[in-house]
C-alpha positions in Angstrom: 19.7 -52.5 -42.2 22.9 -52.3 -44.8 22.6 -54.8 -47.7 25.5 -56.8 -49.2 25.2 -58.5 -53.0 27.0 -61.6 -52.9 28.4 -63.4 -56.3 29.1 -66.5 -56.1 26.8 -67.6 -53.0 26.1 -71.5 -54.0 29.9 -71.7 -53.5 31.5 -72.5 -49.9 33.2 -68.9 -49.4 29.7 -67.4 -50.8 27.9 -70.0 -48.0 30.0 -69.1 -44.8 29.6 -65.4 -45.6 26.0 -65.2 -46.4 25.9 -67.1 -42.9 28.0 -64.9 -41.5 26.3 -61.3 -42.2 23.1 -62.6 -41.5 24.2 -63.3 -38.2 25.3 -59.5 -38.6 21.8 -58.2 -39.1 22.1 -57.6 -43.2 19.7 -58.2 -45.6 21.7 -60.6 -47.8 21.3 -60.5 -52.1 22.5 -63.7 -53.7 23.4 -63.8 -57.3 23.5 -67.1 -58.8 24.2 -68.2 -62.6 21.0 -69.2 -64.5 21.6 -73.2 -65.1 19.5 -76.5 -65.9 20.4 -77.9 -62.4 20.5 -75.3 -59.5 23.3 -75.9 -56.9 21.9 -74.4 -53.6 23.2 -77.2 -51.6 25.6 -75.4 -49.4 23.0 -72.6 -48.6 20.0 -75.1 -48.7 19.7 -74.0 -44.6 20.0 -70.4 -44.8 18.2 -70.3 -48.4 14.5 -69.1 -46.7 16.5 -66.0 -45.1 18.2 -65.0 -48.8 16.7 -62.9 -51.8 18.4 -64.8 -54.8 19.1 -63.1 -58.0 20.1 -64.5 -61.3 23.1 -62.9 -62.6 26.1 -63.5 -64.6 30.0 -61.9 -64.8 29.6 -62.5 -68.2 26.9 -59.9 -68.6 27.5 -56.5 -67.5 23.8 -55.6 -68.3 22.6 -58.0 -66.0 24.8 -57.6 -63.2 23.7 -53.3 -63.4 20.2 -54.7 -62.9 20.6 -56.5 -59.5 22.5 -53.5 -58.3 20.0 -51.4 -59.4 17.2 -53.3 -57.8 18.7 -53.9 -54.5 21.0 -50.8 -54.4 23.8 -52.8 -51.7 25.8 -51.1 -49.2 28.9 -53.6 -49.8 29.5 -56.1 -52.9 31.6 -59.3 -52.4 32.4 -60.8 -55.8 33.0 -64.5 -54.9 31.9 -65.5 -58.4 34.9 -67.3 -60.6 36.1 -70.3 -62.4 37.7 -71.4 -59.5 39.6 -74.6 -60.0 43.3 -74.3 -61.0 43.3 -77.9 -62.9 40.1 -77.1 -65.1 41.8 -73.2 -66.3 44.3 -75.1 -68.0 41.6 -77.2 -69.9 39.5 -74.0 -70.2 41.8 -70.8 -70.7 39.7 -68.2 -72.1 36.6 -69.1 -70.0 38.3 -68.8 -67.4 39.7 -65.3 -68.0 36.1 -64.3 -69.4 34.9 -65.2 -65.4 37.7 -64.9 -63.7 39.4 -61.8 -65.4 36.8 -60.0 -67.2 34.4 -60.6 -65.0 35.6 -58.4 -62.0 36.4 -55.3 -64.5 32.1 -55.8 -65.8 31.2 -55.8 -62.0 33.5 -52.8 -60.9 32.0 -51.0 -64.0 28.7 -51.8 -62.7 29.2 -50.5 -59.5 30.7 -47.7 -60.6 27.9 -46.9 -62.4 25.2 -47.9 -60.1 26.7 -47.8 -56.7 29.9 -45.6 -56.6 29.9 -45.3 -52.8 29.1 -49.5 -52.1 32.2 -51.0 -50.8 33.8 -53.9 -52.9 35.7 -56.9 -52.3 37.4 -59.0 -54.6 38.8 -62.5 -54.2 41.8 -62.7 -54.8 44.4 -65.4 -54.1 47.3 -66.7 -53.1 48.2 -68.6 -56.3 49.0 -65.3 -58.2 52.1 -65.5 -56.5 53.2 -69.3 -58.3 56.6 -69.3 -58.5 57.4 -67.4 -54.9 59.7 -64.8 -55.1 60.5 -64.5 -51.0 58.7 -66.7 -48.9 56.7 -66.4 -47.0 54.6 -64.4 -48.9 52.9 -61.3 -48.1 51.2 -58.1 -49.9 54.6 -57.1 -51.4 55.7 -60.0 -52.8 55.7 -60.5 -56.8 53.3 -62.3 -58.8 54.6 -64.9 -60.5 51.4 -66.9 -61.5 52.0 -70.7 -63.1 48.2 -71.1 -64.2 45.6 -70.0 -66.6 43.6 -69.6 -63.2 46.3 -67.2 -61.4 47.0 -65.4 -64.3 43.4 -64.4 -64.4 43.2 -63.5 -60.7 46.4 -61.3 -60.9 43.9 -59.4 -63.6 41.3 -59.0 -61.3 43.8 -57.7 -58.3 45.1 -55.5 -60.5 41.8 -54.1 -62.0 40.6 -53.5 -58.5 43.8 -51.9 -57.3 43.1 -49.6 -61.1 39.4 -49.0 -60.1 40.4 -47.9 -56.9 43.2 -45.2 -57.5 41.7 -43.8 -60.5 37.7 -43.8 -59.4 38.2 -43.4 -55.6 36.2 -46.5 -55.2 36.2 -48.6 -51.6 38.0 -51.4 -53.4 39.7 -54.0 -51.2 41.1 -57.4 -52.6 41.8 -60.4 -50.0 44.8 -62.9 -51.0 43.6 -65.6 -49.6 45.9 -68.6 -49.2 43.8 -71.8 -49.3 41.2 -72.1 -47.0 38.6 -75.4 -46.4 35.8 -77.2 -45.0 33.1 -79.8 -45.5 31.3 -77.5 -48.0 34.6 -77.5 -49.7 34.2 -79.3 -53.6 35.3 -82.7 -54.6 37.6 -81.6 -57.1 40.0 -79.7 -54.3 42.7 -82.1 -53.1 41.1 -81.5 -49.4 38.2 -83.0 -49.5 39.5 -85.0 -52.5 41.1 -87.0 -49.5 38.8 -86.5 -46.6 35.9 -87.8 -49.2 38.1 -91.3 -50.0 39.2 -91.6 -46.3 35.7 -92.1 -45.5 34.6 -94.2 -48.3 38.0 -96.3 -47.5 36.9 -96.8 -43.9 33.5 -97.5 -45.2 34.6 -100.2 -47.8 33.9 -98.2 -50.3 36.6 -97.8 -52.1 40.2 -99.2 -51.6 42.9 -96.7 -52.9 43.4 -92.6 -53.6 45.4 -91.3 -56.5 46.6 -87.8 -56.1 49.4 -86.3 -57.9 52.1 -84.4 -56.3 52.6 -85.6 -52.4 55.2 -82.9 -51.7 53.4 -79.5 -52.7 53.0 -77.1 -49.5 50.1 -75.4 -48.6 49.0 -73.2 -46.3 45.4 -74.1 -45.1 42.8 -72.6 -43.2 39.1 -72.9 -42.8 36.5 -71.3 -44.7 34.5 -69.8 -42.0 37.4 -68.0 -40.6 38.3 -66.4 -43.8 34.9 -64.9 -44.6 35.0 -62.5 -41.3 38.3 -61.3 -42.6 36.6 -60.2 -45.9 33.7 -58.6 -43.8 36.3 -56.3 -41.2 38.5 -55.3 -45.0 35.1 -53.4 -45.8 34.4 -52.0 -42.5 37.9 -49.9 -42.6 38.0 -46.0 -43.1 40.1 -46.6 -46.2 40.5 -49.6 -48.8 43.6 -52.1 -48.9 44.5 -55.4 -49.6 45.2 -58.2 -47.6 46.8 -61.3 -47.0 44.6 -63.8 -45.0 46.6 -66.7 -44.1 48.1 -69.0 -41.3 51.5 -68.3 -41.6 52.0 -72.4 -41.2 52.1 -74.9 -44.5 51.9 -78.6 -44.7 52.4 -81.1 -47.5 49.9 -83.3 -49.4 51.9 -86.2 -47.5 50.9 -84.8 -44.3 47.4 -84.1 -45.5 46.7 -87.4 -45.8 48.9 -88.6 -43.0 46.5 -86.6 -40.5 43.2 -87.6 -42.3 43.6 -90.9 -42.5 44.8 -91.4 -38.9 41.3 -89.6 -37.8 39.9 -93.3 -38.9 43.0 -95.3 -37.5 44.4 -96.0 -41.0 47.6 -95.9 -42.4 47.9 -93.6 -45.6 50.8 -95.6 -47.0 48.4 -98.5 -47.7 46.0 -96.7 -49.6 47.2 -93.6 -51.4 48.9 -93.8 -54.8 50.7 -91.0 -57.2 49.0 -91.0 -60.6 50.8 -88.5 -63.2 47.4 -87.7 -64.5 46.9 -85.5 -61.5 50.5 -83.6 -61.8 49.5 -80.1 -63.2 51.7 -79.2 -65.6 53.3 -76.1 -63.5 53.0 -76.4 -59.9 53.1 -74.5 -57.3 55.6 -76.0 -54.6 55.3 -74.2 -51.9 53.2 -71.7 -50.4 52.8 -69.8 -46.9 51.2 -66.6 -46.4 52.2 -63.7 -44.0 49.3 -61.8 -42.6 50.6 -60.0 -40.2 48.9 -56.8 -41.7 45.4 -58.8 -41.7 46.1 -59.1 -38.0 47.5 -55.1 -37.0 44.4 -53.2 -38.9 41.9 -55.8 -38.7 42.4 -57.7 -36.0 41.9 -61.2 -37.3 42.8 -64.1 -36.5 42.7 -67.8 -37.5 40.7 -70.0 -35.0 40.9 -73.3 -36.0 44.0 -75.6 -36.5 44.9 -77.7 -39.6 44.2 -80.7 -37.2 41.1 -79.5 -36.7 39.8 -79.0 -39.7 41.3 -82.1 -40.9 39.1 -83.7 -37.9 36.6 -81.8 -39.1 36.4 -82.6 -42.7 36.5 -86.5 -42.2 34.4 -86.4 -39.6 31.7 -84.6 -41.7 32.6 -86.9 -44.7 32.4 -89.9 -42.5 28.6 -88.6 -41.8 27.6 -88.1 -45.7 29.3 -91.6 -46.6 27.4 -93.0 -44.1 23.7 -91.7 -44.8 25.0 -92.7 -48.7 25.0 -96.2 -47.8 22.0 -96.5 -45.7 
């Protein structure tokens, strides 16, 4: 039976995978921050078939410990401070998590695990301010946040580790990727969650800031398979995992609103509280090399997951107001 360490499990990439290798036969590690409230919400169903470990980026020595106890066969590091808005509130933590961080676990590994295969998270908003659309695993970085700044650290640390240890070091860019265990704070479910309070007279208006930025969405659950095949491959790489199609904010809400039968127009509003001040217009990834080695695939549309996100949001309203 191989056994994978996951960072970052409480979060929705760490939930789908955890789900997904256990469904694979592995014996699934967990390391979760130490906190006054525990999170384990997203993993609350699969949480009996788990070993979870405290452990923190922010402390090598006690990130060497859990590899040590559990010695894994593969290592996903899902752990980081993960929303763009909040990095430009919180620089530095964010580069102690989301930089720093991945150079203390690769050290760790190294140390402990030489031969465990490793996969960082990176992500499409290193690129920023595109240099070629769309974008694929040449294209410059041109990051436009505290946030991608700090991830083009941990791509490039990995890419170091690599070359210079020999370690099975593969980094995913993913372009954005959702679902109902997606957080509030992500302008997905930002607007699936208000849809379904709206149709539930709950709440009579969403503000969101810029209606014309471009994204390339996907779904969670299909994403997390295409970080399982990048370790199962003779030699380490890094890959774009995208759809290769990109749709506004507008059309975001457009699409989820008309799930309910109502018109977006009425309801949504831009606030310039919500602008960030360096956005990213525009977006799409090219994954053709995600699809020639690995053989992956995206499965479900962006109407789909739309559907599915209100629909889901729709069902948690509801048992709210019961």
């Amino acid at each position: 039976m191989k056994t994978a360490l996951i960072t970052g499990i409480t979060g929705q990439d760490g939930s789908y995978l955890a789900e997904y290798l256990l469904s694979l036969g592995y014996r699934v590690v967990g390391m979760h921050r130490r906190s006054s409230t525990l999170n384990f919400e997203r993993i609350a169903h699969i949480q009996d078939d788990l070993v979870l470990e405290p452990g923190d980026l922010l402390d090598e020595a006690s990130l060497i410990a859990v590899l040590r106890r559990y010695e894994p066969d593969e290592v996903y590091n899902l752990a980081a401070q993960s929303f763009v808005q909040t990095s430009f509130g919180q620089p530095v933590l964010t580069g102690e998590t989301t930089a720093l961080g991945v150079t203390r676990l690769l050290d760790a590994v190294r140390t402990v695990r030489p031969d465990a295969r490793f996969y960082q998270a990176s992500t499409s908003e290193m690129f920023g301010k595109v240099a070629e659309t769309p974008q694929r695993e040449t294209t410059p970085f041109h990051p436009r946040s505290p946030y991608g700044v700090a991830k083009v650290y941990g791509h490039w640390i990995t890419v170091n580790y690599r070359e210079s240890y020999g370690m099975h070091a593969s980094s995913g860019i993913l372009f954005n990727h959702e679902s109902p265990r997606r957080g509030l704070e992500f302008v997905t479910r930002k607007v699936t969650f208000h849809v379904a309070r709206i149709a539930h007279g709950l709440a009579h208006e969403l503000r969101l800031g810029n209606l014309d930025a471009q994204r390339d969405w996907g779904f969670a659950g299909d994403y997390v398979r295409a970080m399982w095949l990048m370790l199962q491959q003779p030699a380490a790489d890094d890959y774009v995992v995208a759809t290769g199609e990109t749709h506004s904010v507008r059309e975001l809400c457009e699409r989820a609103f008309a799930v309910v039968g109502l018109d977006w127009e009425r309801y949504v509003r831009v606030d310039e509280r919500f602008m960030r001040p360096a956005e990213v217009d525009l977006l799409v990834g090219d994954a053709t090399r995600a699809r020639r080695r690995l053989g992956w695939s995206p499965s479900v549309t962006f109407d789909e997951l739309v559907s599915m996100m209100v629909e889901a949001d729709m069902d948690l309203v509801a048992r709210q107001v019961k």
